[in-house]
FIVOKOL-967576 format. One line per field, with one value per residue (C-alpha): residue in one letter; y, x, z. Coordinates in nm, 3 decimals. Each point is the difference from the previous one (the first is absolute). Last residue first. Example, Ala and Ser with C-alpha at 12.3 -4.5 7.8 and 13.67 -1.06 7.14 Angstrom:
// FIVOKOL-967576
mitor: (S:A)
v: (-0.106:-0.344)
u: (1.367:-0.137)
w: (0.714:0.066)
END
This chain:
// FIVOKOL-967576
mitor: (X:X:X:X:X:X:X:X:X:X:X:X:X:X:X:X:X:X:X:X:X:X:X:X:X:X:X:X:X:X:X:X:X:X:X:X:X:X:X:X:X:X:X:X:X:X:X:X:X:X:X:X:X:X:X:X:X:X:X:X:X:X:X:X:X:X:X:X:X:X:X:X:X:X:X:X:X:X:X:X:X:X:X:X:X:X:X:X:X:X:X:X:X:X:X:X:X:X:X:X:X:X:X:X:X:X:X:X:X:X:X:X:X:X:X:X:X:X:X:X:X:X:X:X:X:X:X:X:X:X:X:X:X:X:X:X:X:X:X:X:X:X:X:X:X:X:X:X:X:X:X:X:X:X:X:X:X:X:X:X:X:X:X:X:X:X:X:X:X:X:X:X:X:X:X:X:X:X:X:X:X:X:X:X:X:X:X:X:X:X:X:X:X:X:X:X:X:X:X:X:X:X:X:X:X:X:X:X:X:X:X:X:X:X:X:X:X:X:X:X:X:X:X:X:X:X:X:X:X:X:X:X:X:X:X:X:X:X:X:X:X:X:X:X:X:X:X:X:X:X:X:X:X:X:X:X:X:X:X:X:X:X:X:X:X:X:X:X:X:X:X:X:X:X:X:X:X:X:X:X:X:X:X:X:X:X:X:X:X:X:X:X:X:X:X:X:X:X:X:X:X:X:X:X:X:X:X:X:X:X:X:X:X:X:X:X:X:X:X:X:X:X:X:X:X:X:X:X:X:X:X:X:X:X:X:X:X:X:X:X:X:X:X:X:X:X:X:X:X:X:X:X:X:X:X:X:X:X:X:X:X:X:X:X:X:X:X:X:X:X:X:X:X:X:X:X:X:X:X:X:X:X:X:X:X:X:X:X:X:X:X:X:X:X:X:X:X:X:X:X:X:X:X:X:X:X:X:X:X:X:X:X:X:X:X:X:X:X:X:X:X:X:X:X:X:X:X:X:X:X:X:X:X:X:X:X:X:X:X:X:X:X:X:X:X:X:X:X:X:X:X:X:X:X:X:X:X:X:X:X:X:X:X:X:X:X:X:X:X:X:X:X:X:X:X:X:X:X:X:X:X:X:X:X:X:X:X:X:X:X:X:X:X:X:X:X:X:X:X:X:X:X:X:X:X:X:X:X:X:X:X:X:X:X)
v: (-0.356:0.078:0.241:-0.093:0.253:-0.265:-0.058:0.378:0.043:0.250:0.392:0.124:0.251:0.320:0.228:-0.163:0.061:0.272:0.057:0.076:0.064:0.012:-0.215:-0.024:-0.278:0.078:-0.007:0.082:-0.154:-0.136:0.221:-0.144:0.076:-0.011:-0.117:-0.004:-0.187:-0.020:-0.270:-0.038:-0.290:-0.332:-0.250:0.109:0.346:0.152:0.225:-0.035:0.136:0.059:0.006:0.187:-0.039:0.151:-0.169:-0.136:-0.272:-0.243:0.369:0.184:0.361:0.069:-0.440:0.059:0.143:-0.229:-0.300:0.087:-0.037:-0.318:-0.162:-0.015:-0.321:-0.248:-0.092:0.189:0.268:0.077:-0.113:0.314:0.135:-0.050:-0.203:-0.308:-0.301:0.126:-0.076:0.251:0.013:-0.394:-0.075:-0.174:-0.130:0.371:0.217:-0.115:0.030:0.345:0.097:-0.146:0.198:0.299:-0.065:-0.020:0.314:0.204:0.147:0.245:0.290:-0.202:0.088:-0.357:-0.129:0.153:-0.062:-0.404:0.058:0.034:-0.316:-0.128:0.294:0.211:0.349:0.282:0.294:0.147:-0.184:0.049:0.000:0.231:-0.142:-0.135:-0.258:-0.259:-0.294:-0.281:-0.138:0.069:-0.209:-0.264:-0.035:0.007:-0.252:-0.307:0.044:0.206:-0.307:-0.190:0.272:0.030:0.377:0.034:0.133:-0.057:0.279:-0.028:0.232:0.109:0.115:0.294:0.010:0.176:-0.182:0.092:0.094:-0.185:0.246:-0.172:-0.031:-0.114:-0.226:-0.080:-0.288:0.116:0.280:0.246:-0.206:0.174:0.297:0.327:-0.103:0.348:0.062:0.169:-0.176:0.108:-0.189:-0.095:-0.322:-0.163:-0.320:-0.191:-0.130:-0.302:-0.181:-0.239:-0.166:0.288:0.217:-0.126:-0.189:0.000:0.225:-0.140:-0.174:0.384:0.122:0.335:0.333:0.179:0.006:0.087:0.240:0.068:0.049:-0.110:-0.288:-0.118:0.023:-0.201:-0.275:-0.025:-0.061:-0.206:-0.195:0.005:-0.186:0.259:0.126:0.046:0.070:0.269:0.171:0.066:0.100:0.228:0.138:0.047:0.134:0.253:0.203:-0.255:-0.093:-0.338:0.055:-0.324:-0.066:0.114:-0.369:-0.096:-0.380:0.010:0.283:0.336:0.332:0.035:-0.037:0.311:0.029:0.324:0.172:-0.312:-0.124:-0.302:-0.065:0.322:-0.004:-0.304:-0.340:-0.223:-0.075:0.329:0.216:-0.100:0.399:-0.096:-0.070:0.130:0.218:-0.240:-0.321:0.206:-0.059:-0.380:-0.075:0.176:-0.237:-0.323:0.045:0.127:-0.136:0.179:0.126:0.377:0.101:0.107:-0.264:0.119:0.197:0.202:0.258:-0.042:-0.051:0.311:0.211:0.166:0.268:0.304:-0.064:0.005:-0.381:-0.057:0.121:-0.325:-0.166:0.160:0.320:0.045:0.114:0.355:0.252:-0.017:0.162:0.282:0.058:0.129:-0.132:0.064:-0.030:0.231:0.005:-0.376:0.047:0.329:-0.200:-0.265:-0.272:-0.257:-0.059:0.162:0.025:0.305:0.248:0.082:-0.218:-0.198:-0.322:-0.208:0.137:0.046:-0.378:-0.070:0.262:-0.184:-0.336:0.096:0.139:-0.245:-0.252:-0.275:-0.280:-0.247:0.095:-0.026:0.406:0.054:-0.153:0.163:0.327:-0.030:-0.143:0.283:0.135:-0.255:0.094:0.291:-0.112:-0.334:0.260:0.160:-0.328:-0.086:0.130:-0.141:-0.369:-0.252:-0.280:-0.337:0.204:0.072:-0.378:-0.075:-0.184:-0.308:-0.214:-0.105:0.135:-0.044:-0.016:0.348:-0.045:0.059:-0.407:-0.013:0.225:-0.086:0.305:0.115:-0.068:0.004:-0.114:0.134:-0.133:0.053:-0.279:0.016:-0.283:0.245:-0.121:-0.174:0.410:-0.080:0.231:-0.005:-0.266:-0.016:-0.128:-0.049:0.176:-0.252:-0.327:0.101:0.115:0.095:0.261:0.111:-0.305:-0.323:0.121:-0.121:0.210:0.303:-0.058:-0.028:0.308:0.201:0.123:0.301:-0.140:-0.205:0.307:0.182:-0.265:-0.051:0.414:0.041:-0.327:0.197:0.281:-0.172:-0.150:0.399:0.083:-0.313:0.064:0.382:-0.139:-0.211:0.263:0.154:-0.247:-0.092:0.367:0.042:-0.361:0.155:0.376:-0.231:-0.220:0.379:0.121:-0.300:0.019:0.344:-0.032:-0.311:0.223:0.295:-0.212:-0.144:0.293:0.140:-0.318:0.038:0.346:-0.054:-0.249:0.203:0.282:-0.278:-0.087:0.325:0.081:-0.282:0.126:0.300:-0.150:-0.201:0.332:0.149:-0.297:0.026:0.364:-0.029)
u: (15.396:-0.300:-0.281:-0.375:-0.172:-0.058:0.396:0.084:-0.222:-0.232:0.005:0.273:0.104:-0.230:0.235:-0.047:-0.372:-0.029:-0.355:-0.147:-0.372:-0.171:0.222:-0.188:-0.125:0.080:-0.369:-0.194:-0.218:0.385:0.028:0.315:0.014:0.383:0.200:0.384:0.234:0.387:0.264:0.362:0.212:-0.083:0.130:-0.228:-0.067:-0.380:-0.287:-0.318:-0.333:-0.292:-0.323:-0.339:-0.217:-0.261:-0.185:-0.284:-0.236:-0.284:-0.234:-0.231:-0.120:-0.265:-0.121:-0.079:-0.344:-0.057:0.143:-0.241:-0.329:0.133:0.050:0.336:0.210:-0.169:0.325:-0.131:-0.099:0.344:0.139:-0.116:0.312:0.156:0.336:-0.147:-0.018:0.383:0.112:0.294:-0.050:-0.035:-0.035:-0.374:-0.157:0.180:-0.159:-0.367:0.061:0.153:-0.308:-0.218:0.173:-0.060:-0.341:-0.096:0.170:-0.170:0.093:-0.232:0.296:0.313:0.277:-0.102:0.159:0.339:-0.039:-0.009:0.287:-0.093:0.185:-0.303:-0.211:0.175:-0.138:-0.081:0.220:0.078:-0.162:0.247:-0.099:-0.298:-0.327:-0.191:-0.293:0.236:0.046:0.181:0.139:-0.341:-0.193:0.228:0.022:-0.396:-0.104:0.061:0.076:-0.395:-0.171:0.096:-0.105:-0.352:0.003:-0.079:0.190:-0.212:-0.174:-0.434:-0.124:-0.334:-0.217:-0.145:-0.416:-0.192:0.141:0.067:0.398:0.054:0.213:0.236:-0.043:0.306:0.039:0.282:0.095:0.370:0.047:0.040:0.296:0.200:-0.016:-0.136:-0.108:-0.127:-0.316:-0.114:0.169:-0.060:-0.148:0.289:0.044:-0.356:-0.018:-0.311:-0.220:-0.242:0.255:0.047:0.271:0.257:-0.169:-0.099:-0.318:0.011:-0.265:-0.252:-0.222:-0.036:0.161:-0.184:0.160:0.301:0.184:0.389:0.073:-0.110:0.336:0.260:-0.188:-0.055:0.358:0.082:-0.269:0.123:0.395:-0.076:-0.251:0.322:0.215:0.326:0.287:-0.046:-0.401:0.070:0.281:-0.232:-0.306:0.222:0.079:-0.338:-0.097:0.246:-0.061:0.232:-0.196:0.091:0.397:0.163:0.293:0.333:0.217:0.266:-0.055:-0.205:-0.190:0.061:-0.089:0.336:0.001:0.093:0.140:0.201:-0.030:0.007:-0.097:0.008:0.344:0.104:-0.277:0.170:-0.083:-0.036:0.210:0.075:-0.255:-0.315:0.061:-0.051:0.346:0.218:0.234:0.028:0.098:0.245:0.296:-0.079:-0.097:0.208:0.269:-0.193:-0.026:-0.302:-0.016:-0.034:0.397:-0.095:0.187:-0.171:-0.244:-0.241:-0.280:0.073:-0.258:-0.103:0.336:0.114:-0.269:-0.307:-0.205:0.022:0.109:0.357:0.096:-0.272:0.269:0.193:-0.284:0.038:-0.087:-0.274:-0.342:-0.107:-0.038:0.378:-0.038:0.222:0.340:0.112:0.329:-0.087:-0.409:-0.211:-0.058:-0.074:-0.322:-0.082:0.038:-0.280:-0.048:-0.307:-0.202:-0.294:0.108:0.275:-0.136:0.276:-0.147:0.176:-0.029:0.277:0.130:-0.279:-0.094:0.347:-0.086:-0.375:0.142:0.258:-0.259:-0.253:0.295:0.184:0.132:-0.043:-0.111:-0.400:-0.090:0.210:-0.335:-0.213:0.089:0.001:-0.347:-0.142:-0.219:-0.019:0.070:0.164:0.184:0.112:0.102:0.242:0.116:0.136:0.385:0.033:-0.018:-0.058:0.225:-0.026:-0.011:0.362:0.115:0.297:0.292:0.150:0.286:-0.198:0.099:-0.013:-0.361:-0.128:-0.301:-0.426:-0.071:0.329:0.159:0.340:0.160:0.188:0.306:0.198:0.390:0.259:0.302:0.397:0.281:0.355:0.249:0.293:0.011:-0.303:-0.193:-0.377:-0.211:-0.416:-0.113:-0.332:0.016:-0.371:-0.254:-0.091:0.056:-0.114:-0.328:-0.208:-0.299:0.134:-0.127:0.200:0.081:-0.319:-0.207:0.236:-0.131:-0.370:-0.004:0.119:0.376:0.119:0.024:0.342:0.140:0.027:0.128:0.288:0.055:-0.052:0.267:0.208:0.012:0.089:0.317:0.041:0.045:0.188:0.270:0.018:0.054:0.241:0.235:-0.028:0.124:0.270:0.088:0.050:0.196:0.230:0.004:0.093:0.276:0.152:-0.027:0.163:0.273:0.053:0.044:0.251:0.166:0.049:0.129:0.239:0.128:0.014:0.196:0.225:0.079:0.029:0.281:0.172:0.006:0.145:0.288:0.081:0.049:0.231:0.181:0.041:0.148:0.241:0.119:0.054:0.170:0.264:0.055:0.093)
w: (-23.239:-0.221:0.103:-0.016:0.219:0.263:0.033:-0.023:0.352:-0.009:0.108:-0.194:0.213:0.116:-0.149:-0.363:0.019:-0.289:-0.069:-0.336:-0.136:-0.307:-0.274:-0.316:-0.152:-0.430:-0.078:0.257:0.299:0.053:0.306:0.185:0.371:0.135:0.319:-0.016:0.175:-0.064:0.037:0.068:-0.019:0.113:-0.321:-0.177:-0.079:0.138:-0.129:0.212:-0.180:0.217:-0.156:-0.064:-0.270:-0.228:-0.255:0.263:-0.072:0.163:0.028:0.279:0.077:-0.308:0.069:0.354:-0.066:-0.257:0.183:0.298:-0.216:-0.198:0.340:0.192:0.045:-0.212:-0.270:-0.265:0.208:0.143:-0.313:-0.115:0.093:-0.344:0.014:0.221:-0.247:-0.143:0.360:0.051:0.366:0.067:0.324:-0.040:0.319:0.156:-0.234:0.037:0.369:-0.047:-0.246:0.310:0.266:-0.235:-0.046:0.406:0.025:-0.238:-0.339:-0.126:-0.011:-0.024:0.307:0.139:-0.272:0.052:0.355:0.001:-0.283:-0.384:-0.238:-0.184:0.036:-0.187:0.108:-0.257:-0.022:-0.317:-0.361:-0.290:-0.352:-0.001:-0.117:0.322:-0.048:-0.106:-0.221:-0.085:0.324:0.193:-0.286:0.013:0.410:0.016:-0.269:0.147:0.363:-0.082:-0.124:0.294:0.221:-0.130:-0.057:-0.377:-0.253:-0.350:0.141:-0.105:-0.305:0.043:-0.270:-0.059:0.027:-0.293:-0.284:-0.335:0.067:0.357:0.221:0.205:0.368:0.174:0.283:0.256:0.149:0.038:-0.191:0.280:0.112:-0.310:0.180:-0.046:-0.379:-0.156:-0.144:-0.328:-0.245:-0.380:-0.234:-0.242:0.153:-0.106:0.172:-0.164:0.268:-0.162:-0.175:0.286:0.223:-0.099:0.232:0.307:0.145:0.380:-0.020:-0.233:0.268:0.134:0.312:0.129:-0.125:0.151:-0.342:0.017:-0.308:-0.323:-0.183:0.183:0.107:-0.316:-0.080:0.292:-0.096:-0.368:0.086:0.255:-0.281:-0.213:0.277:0.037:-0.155:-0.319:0.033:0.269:-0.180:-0.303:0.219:0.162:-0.321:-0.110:0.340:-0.043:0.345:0.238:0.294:-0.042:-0.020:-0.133:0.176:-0.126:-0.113:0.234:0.006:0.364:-0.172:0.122:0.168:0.188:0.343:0.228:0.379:0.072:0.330:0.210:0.356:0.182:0.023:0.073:0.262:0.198:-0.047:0.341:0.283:0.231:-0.206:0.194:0.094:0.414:0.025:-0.317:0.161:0.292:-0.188:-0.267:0.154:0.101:-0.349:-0.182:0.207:-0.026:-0.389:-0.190:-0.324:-0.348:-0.037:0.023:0.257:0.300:-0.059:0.336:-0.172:-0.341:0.049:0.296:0.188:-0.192:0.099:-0.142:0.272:-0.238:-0.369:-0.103:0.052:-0.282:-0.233:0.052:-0.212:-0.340:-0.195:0.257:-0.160:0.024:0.241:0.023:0.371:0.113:0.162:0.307:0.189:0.389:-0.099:-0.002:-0.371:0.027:0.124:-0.169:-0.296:0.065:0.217:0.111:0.303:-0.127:-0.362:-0.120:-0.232:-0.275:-0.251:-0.281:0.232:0.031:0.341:0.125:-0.042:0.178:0.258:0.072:0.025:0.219:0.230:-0.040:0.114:-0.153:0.188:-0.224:-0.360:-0.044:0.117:-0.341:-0.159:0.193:-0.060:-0.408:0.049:0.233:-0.331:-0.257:-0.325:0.021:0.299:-0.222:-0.246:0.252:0.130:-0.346:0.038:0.358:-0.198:0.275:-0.097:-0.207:-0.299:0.108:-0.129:0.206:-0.254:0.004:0.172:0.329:0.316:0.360:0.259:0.001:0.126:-0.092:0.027:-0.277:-0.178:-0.175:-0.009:-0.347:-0.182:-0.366:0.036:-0.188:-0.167:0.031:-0.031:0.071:-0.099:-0.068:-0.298:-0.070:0.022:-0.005:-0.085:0.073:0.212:0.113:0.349:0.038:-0.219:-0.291:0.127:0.373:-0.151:0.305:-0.117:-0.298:-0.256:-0.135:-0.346:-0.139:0.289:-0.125:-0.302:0.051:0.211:-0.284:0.075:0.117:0.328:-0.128:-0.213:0.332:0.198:-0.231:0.050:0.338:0.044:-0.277:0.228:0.302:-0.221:-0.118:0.365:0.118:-0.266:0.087:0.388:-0.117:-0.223:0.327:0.199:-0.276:-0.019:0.379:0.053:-0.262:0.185:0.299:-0.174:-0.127:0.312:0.153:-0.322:0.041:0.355:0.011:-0.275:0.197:0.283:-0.214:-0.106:0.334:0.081:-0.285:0.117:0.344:-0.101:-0.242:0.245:0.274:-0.331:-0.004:0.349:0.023:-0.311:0.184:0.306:-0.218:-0.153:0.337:0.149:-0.345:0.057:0.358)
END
C-alpha cells in the first residue's frame, strides 16, 4: 500500500511540474509578445519623432531657399517647380539596414483657375487677396474692400459684410454684416477678433462661412479633387461655382509681403528720402547721371504744368546750363515712380526772367520704356520701409484674384491672362515689376498708375507642403507651412499637421527609392 501511495505522489508531482513549466512558458510567451509589442511601440515612435524633425528640416531647407535674393534662387533653378532642388531630398541614410529618409517640397499646379496635380515648389501668397490690406483699400476707396471679396465664387453680400466686420476695429456691424451681439446669441458665444485673422481656418468663425467654401471639395489637402470628394461634395457645393474651381483658402491670405529689394538683395533706393545729398549720392552710383539729375530736380521744384518748349526734351547732363544743386532742399514728393514719366520741371534760371524747362529723360515710347523701366523699378522705390504688405503679383493671381484689384476691369484681366498664357513663364526676369503691363501694351500709362499702389512681379512669402517619408514604404508625415523670408533668418508663420489625412501623393512621384 505504501509503494502505490508513493507512486501516486510522484504522479502528482510530476502533473505540478508540468503545469508549472507550462505556466512558465506561458509567462514567457507573454513577456516576450509584450515585450515584441512595446518594441514595435518604440520603433513607431522613435519613427514618428524621425518624421517630425525630417518635416522640420524640409521647413528648414525651404526656409534658407526663399531667403535668398531673387537672383540666386533664379541661379539655383527658382521656387516655382524645381524638381532638382525640392523632390525627394534625402536627408540620412542608414546602409545597414538599407533605410533611407528625405522630404519632398509641394504645391498645386494651377492651371485655367484648377487644381490640376503638383509641382515641387512653393505657392507665392502675393498671388492671393491679402484680408490684412482691405482696410486701407476702404480708406482709399470707399466699397473697394467689398467688392473685392464680392469676386470669390459663391460669395454673398452677407458674408462679405461679416468678414469685413470682422476685420474692422468697429463695433457697428455693416448692412448685411455681423457684430458681437451676433455671435453672442449664439449656442457657444464668443466675440469678433475685430482685427485681422491670425490665419485662414479662423474665417470658419464668422457668420455665413462654411467648410465647402472655405476649402471647397479637396477634403484632404492633396491638390486634386478625386471622384469620391467629388461625388460627396457635388451637392454642398452646387450653385457655389466651388465644385471645380479654387476654393477661398486658396484665394485668400493673411500674410503676403515682398521685401523692398534689388533683384541681387541690395535695399532700394528710397526717392523720397529727406537727404537729398545722399540720395543724390545713391542715385549717381546706381543709376544714369542725367536720372540721377532729373529725379533730384523733381524733388525739388516739382512736376511743371507749363506748355512744351523746344528745350524740353533737353536733360541735365546734356548741357551746363541747369546745375543740380543737392543741398537745396526738396519740396515735393515722388508718389510713384510713373509720375516721372514725361514729366517736366521748371528750374529757376539765375539772371533770367523765365526758368527753364527740363524735359524726363524717361519717356513713354514703349521701346524706350522695356529699356529703362525694369532698371529703374529694381533700383529704386517711392516707399522707404523694407517690407511692402499686400500688393498683388500679377504674374501668378487667379481670374478672381485680379478681379479683386480696385481699377482693374474685366476686359484687362482677360488680357493680363492672355498675355500670361503666350508666355508661361512665372519667374520671367522681363516681367518682375508690374509695369510690364504697360511695357508690354496691356493698360495705358493712366491705368498703370492707378494700378501700380496694388500690383508687383514678387512676393517673399510662401506657402508649401512638406511630405516627410522613409524609403522603402514606411511611414510618412505631411505638413503645410508659410515661410516669411521678408526678414532675415525666414521665419516659419504658420503650421498644419496633415499626417491624419495620409500622405496624399504617390511615393513614386515624390521621388522615393525602392
Amino acid at each position: 500500500m505504501t509503494s502505490r501511495a508513493g507512486a501516486k505522489r510522484e504522479g502528482m508531482v510530476l502533473i505540478v511540474v508540468v503545469v508549472v513549466v507550462v505556466m512558465i512558458s506561458l509567462a514567457g510567451l507573454s513577456f516576450v509578445a509584450t515585450m515584441s509589442m512595446e518594441n514595435k511601440a518604440a520603433r513607431a515612435q522613435g519613427d514618428e519623432l524621425q518624421l517630425e524633425h525630417l518635416a522640420g528640416s524640409g521647413v528648414e531647407y525651404l526656409a534658407a531657399f526663399v531667403e535668398r535674393s531673387w537672383q540666386e534662387q533664379q541661379e539655383a533653378g527658382g521656387s516655382w517647380d524645381n524638381p532638382e532642388r525640392f523632390r525627394g531630398v534625402l536627408v540620412f541614410e542608414d546602409e545597414g539596414a538599407g533605410r533611407r529618409a528625405r522630404f519632398s517640397v509641394v504645391a498645386p499646379r494651377i492651371e485655367d483657375g484648377e487644381s490640376r496635380g503638383i509641382r515641387f515648389g512653393v505657392e507665392n501668397e502675393s498671388a492671393r487677396l491679402n484680408l490684412a490690406v482691405l482696410p486701407e483699400w476702404e480708406a482709399r476707396q470707399p466699397g473697394a474692400a467689398h467688392e473685392a471679396l464680392m469676386s470669390l465664387p459663391g460669395m454673398t453680400d452677407a458674408i462679405a459684410d461679416a468678414i469685413l466686420d470682422w476685420i474692422d476695429p468697429d463695433s457697428d456691424p455693416r448692412s448685411a454684416g455681423a457684430e458681437a451681439d451676433d455671435y453672442q446669441a449664439l449656442a457657444l458665444p464668443y466675440a469678433p477678433r475685430n482685427g485681422v485673422p491670425q490665419c485662414l481656418e479662423e474665417l470658419l468663425l464668422v457668420r455665413g462661412v462654411s467648410r465647402e467654401l472655405l476649402f471647397g471639395a479637396d477634403a484632404n489637402f492633396n491638390h486634386q479633387v478625386e471622384p469620391a470628394e467629388q461625388r460627396a461634395a457635388a451637392e454642398r457645393l452646387e450653385g457655389t461655382g466651388l465644385a471645380q474651381g479654387l476654393p477661398w483658402a486658396s484665394l485668400l491670405t493673411v500674410s503676403s509681403a515682398e521685401r523692398n529689394q534689388t533683384a541681387d538683395g541690395q535695399p532700394r533706393i528710397e526717392l523720397n528720402q529727406g537727404d537729398l545729398v545722399a540720395l543724390y549720392r545713391q542715385l549717381q552710383e546706381a543709376l544714369e547721371p542725367r536720372w540721377a539729375d532729373f529725379i533730384v530736380l523733381y524733388r525739388q521744384f516739382g512736376p511743371s504744368e507749363g506748355q512744351e518748349s523746344p528745350g524740353e526734351r533737353e536733360s541735365p547732363g546734356q548741357e551746363e546750363a541747369v546745375t543740380v544743386n543737392p543741398s537745396t532742399p526738396a519740396r515735393f514728393r515722388i508718389q510713384s515712380i510713373l509720375d516721372l514719366v514725361d514729366a517736366r520741371v521748371e528750374v529757376p534760371a539765375p539772371g533770367q526772367s523765365e526758368p527753364r524747362i527740363v524735359g524726363s529723360p524717361f519717356r513713354s515710347e514703349p521701346a524706350q520704356m522695356r529699356e529703362y523701366l525694369p532698371r529703374l523699378l529694381d533700383r529704386a522705390s517711392v516707399e522707404g520701409g523694407p517690407v511692402t504688405f499686400g500688393r498683388i503679383n500679377v504674374n501668378l493671381a487667379p481670374r478672381e484674384v485680379l478681379r479683386a484689384v480696385p481699377g482693374m476691369d474685366s476686359a484687362t484681366v482677360e488680357q493680363i491672362l492672355a498675355a500670361r498664357a503666350s508666355r508661361p513663364m512665372p519667374e520671367d526676369p522681363n516681367r518682375r515689376h508690374a509695369a510690364w503691363l504697360l511695357t508690354e501694351g496691356v493698360v495705358s500709362l493712366r491705368q498703370m498708375k492707378e494700378l501700380m499702389p496694388y500690383l508687383t512681379g514678387g512676393g517673399d512669402v510662401v506657402r508649401a507642403q512638406v511630405v516627410a517619408m522613409f524609403d522603402p514604404p514606411g511611414p510618412s508625415l505631411r505638413v503645410e507651412t508659410v515661410i516669411d523670408a521678408t526678414a532675415s533668418p525666414a521665419r516659419q508663420v504658420y503650421w498644419k499637421d496633415l499626417r491624419l489625412l495620409g500622405r496624399g501623393y504617390p511615393l513614386e512621384s515624390l521621388g522615393a527609392e525602392f
